[in-house]
N, C-alpha and C positions, 0 to 999 in steps of 0.2 A: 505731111498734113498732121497738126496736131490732135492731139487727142479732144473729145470733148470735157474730161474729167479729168483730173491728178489724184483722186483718192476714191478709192468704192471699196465695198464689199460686197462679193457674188456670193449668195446662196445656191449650192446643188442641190436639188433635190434627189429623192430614192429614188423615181420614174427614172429620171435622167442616166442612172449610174448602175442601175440594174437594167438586165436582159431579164425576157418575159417567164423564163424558171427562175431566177431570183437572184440568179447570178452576176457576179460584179461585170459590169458590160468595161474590160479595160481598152478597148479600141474608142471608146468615146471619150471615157478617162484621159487616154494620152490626149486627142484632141483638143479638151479643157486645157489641158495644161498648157500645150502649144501655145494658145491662145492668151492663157494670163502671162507667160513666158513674153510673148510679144509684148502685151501692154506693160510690162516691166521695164524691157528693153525702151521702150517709147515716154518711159518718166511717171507712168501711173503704181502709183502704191497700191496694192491688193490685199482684201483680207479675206481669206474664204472663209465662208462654213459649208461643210460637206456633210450629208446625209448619207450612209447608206453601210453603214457599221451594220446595224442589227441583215439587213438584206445579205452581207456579203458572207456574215458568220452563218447563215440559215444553211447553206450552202455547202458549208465546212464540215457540219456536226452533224450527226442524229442523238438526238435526246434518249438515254434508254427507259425513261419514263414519261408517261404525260404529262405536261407542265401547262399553271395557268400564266397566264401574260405577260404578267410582272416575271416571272424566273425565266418563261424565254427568252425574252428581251432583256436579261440580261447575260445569262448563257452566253446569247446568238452575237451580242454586241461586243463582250470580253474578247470574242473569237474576230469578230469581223473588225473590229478595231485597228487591232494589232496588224492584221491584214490591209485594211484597207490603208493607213498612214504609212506601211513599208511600200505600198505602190505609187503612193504621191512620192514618197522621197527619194524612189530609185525614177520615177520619172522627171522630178524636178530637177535632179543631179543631172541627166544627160544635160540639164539649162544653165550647170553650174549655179543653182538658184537652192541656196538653204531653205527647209521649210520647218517647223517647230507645231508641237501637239499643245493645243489650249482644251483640255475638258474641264466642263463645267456644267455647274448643276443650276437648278433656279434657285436654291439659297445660296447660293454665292453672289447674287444681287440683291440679297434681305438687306444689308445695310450699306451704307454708303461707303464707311471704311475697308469692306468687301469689293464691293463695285470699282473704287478706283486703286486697289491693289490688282484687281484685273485687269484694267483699261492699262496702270505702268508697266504691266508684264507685256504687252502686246504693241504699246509704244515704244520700249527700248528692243523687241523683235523688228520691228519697222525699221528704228532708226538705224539697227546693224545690219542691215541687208535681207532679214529672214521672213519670208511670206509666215503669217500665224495659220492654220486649219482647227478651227474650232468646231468642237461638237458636242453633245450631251452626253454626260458620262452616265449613259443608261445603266453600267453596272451595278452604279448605286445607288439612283434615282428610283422610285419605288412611285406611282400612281397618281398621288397626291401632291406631290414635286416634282412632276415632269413637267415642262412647256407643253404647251398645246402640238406644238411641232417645233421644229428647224425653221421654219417662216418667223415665229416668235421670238425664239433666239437669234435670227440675222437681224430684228429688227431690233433690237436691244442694244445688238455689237455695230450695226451703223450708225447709230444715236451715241453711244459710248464712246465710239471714234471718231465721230467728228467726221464721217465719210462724207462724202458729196453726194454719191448714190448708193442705191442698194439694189441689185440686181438679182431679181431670182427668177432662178431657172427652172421650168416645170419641163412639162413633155407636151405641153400647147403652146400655142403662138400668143397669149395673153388672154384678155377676158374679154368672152365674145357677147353679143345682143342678141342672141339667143343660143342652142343648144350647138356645143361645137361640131357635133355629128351632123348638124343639119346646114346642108349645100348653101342655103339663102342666107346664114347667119355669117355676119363678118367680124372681126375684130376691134374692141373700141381701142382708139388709137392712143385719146389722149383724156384722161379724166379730171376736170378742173374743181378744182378746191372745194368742198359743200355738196358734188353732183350727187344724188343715190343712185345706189346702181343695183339696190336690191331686188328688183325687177328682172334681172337679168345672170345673178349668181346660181351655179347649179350648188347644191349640194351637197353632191355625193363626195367621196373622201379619193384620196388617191390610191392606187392597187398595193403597193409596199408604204406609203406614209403612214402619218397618222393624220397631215391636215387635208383640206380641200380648201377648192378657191376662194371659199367663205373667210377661212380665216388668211388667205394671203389678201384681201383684199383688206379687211379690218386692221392690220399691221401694216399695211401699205397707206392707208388714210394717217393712224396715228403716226409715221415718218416721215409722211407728206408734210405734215403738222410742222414738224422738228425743223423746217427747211431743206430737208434731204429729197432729193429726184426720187422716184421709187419706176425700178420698170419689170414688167411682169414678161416674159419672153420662154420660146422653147430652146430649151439646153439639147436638143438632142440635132438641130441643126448648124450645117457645118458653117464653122467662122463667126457664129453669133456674137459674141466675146468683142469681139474687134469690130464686126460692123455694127453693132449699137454705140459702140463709141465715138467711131468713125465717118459711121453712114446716119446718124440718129431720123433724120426725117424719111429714109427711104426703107429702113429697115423694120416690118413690122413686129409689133410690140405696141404692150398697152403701158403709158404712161402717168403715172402720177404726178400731175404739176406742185412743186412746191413751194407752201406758205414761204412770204417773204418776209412775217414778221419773226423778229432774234427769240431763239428760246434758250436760257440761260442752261447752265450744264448741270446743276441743280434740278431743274424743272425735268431735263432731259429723263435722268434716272426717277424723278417719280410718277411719270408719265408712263412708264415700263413698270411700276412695281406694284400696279393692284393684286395680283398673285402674292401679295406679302403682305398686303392688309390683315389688321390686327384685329379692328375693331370698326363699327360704324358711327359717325354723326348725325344725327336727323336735324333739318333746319327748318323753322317754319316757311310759308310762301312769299314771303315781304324778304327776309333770305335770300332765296335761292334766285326771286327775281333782280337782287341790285347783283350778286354774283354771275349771273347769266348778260349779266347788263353792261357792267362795267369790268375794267382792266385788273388795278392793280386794288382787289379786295381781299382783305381775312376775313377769317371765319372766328364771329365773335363771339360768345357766350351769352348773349343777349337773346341773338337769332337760332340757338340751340335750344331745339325742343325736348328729343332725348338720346341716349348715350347706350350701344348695343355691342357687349364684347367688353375682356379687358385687353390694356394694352399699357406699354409703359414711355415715359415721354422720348421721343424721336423713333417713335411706332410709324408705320405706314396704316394710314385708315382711310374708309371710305367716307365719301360725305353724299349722303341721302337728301332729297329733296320731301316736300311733305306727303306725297303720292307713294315715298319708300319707295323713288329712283334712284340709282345711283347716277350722280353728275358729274363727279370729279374725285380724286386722293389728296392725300396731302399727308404732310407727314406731323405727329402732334407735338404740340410745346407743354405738353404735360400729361401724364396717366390719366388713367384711366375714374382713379378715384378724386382727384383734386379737380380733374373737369367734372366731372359729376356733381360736385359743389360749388360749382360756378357759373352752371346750366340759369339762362333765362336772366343774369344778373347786368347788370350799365358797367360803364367806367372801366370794365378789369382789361388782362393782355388778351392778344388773339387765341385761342385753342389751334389754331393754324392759322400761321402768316403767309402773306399772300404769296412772297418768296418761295414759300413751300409746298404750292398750291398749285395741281393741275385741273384745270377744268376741262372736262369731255364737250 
């Protein structure tokens, strides 16, 4: 039977790969791998990103002073790293299967020329048979540059790769309509395009992460978006891997239906890059409403009310509505100072062409 997919990217999460002392849980570890090993063998291309560096290093070391967050996490990750990538690759070698380290940080998707110096590194690991294992190079990511989590960053690298789904793994069965402790609450299966589901998101954060379902669910909308599958499943039960690919209607999971309209590869990366906003745009309401309204709009200097931040031309900036919301990024066709003298004028170029325009 074939697969339902040829190309994903699974997300691990820390639940999934640590034991309840913090310990790297390797009996579930090899299991994963079994599992992406199979879908290899079966024609599906894999890209993982794996959490659980800082949890395995915690483990490793004692600190012999007390350290605030930023210096543990990177301590604890320098250690668990090195650790954690020598166990994929003595595991993935009994599969005869090369796997290759991708760290990376969230300025390595500041600009474009960055971004697809990434995406060539990890499609010429593809094309020569080597699974990538990407993860945050918490060593030298410092508070202000880290992704919200590993949710963020899969959602980045399935969008960058052109994957078909994005599969991440927590230590629940997906997202449930009410509290997953509670007996009466069940799993929503399937979430269609537009639904809110903020009614039903807990928000507490995970035990070793740093995200909760809040933000797997917000990265799962915006990849839904992209036309990528997004499916939220527990990693810690056996064969998951294979029966969501294989079993999709019978195997529970919460799924994200995906938009069926084309998003350009352009749009892709600035749809992931508010985290690299330079500066903001305010537009008045006559604005924000043909922009909300219609497809293929720039953002014209006419409908610029005022200008917050410097930034220099092919900045990533926000574009504020008149309420000072943010609706969408984009990225600018001119600084900071020459849009500034073009605020509110007829006739002139876009400040943002629609090409380079995402709207939320």
């Amino acid at each position: 039977m074939a697969y339902q997919f040829t190309k994903i990217a699974v997300k691990i999460g820390s639940n999934v790969l640590t034991r309840k002392d913090g310990s790297l849980d390797v009996t579930r570890m090899s299991a994963l791998v079994d599992q992406i090993a199979e879908l290899r063998k079966g024609g599906v291309e894999v890209i993982l990103i794996s959490s659980g560096a800082v949890a395995s290093g915690r483990s490793e070391v004692r600190a012999s002073k007390k350290l605030d967050s930023v210096d543990q996490r990177q301590l604890f990750s320098a250690v668990g790293q090195a650790k954690l990538i020598n166990r994929y690759y003595e595991l993935f070698r009994e599969h005869k299967i090369p796997v290759g380290q991708v760290l990376t940080t969230k300025e390595n998707f500041g600009t474009r020329r960055h971004y697809l110096n990434q995406k060539n590194c990890m499609t010429v690991m593809l094309e020569n048979g080597v699974i990538p294992i990407v993860n945050e190079n918490d060593t030298i990511s410092v508070s202000e540059l880290m992704f919200t989590d590993n949710d963020e960053l899969s959602g980045l690298i399935a969008s960058m790769m052109d994957a078909e789904a994005l599969i991440i793994l927590s230590n629940i069965d997906g997202i449930y309509n009410g509290s997953p402790s509670d007996p009466a609450s069940s799993v929503i299966r399937e979430v269609e395009h537009g639904k809110d589901l903020s009614d039903y998101i807990q928000t507490e954060k995970s035990g070793f992460g740093r995200g909760g379902m809040l933000t797997k669910t917000n990265i799962a909308r915006k990849v839904a978006d992209e036309g990528i599958t997004v499916i939220i499943a527990n990693g810690k039960k056996d064969n998951i891997l294979v029966d969501l690919l294989k079993k999709p209607k019978t195997t529970v999971c919460t799924r994200f239906i995906p938009s069926t309209q084309e998003v350009s590869s352009v749009k892709k990366w600035i749809a992931h890059s508010e985290g690299f906003a330079k500066g903001e745009l305010h537009i008045n309401e006559q604005a924000a409403r043909i922009i909300n309204s219609e497809k293929a709009v720039s953002i014209l200097p006419v409908g610029i009310t005022h200008i917050e931040g410097e930034f220099e031309k092919d900045d990533i900036v926000r574009i504020m509505d008149h309420n000072g919301k943010q609706i969408g990024v984009g990225k600018a066709s001119f600084d900071s100072s020459e849009a500034r003298v073009m605020i509110g004028k007829h006739g002139l170029k876009p400040i943002v062409h629609y090409d380079y325009l995402y709207i939320e």
